[in-house]
C-alpha positions as CSV (number, residue, x, y, z in Angstrom):
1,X,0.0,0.0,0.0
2,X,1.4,3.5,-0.6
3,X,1.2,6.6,0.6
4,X,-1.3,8.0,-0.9
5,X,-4.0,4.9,0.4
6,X,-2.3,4.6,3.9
7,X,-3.2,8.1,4.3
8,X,-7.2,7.9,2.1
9,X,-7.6,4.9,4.5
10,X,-6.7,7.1,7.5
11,X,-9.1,9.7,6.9
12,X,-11.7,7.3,6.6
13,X,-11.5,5.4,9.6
14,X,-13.6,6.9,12.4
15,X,-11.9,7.4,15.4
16,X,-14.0,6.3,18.6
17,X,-14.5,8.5,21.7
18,X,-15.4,6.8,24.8
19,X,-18.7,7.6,24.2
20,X,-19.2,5.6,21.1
21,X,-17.4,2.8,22.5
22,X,-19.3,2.3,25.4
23,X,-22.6,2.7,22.9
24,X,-21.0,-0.3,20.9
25,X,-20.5,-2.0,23.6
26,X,-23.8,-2.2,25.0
27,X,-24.9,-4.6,28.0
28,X,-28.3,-5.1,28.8
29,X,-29.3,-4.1,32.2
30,X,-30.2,-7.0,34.6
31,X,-34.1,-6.9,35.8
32,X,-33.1,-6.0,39.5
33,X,-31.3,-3.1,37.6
34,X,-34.2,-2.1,35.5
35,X,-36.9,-2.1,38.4
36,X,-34.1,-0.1,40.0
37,X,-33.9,2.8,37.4
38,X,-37.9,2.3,37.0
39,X,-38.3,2.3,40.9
40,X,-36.1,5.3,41.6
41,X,-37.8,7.6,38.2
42,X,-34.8,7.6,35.9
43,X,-36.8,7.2,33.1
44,X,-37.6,9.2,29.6
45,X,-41.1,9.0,29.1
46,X,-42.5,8.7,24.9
47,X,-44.9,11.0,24.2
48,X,-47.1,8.1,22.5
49,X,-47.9,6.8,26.3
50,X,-45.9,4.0,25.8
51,X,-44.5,2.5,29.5
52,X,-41.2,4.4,30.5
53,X,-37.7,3.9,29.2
54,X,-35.2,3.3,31.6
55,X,-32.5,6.5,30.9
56,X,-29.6,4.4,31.8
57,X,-27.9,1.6,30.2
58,X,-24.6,-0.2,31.0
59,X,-21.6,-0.9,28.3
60,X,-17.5,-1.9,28.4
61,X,-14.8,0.8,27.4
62,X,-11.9,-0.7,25.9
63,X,-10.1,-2.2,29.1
64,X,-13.5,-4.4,29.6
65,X,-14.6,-2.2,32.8
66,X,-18.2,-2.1,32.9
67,X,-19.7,1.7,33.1
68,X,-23.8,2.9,33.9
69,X,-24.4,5.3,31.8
70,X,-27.0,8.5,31.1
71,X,-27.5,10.8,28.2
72,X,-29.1,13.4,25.9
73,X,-28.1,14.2,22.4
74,X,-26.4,17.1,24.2
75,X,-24.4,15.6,26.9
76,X,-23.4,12.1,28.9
77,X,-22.2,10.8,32.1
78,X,-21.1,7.5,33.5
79,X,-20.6,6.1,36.6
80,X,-18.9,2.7,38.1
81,X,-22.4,2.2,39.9
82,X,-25.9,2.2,39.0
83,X,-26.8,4.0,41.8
84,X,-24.4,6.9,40.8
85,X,-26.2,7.0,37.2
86,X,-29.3,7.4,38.8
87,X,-28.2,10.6,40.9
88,X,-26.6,11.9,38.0
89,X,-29.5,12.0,35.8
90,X,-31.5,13.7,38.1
91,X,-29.1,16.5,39.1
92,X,-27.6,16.8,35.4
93,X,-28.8,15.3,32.2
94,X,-32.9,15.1,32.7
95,X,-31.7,19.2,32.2
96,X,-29.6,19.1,29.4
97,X,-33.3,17.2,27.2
């Protein structure tokens, strides 16, 4: 391969952010952690009266560490514990929709 397609095929791969892995990398919660995050109100609710969405989910960074995590299209957090997720919604992203 040359120069000129090492650096074409450079420009085209997407580098990941830590968001975008943990989004790829997606776990699905466990139902004791769902009723948590239902029990507690971290939840997006659809304006077609559908039940409520749980407004955290859990995925693995690179290293394989599991992280909670909470976001808007503006802004995300994550947290070692589900617990911290929670709290972090409520005092942070549910005012960043």
């Amino acid at each position: 391969m040359n120069f000129k397609e090492r650096t074409k095929q450079y420009l085209t791969e997407k580098k990941k952010n830590s968001f975008q892995i943990l989004k790829d990398n997606k776990i699905a919660l466990t139902k004791e952690e769902r009723d948590e995050v239902i029990k507690r109100k971290a939840v997006w609710h659809p304006s077609n009266h559908e039940d409520p969405v749980a407004a955290v989910w859990k995925g693995k960074d690179s290293s394989g560490k599991t992280w909670y995590v909470t976001h808007t299209h503006r802004a995300y957090n994550k947290t070692p514990t589900l617990k911290g997720t929670i709290n972090r919604f409520h005092k942070f992203i549910k005012g960043t929709a």
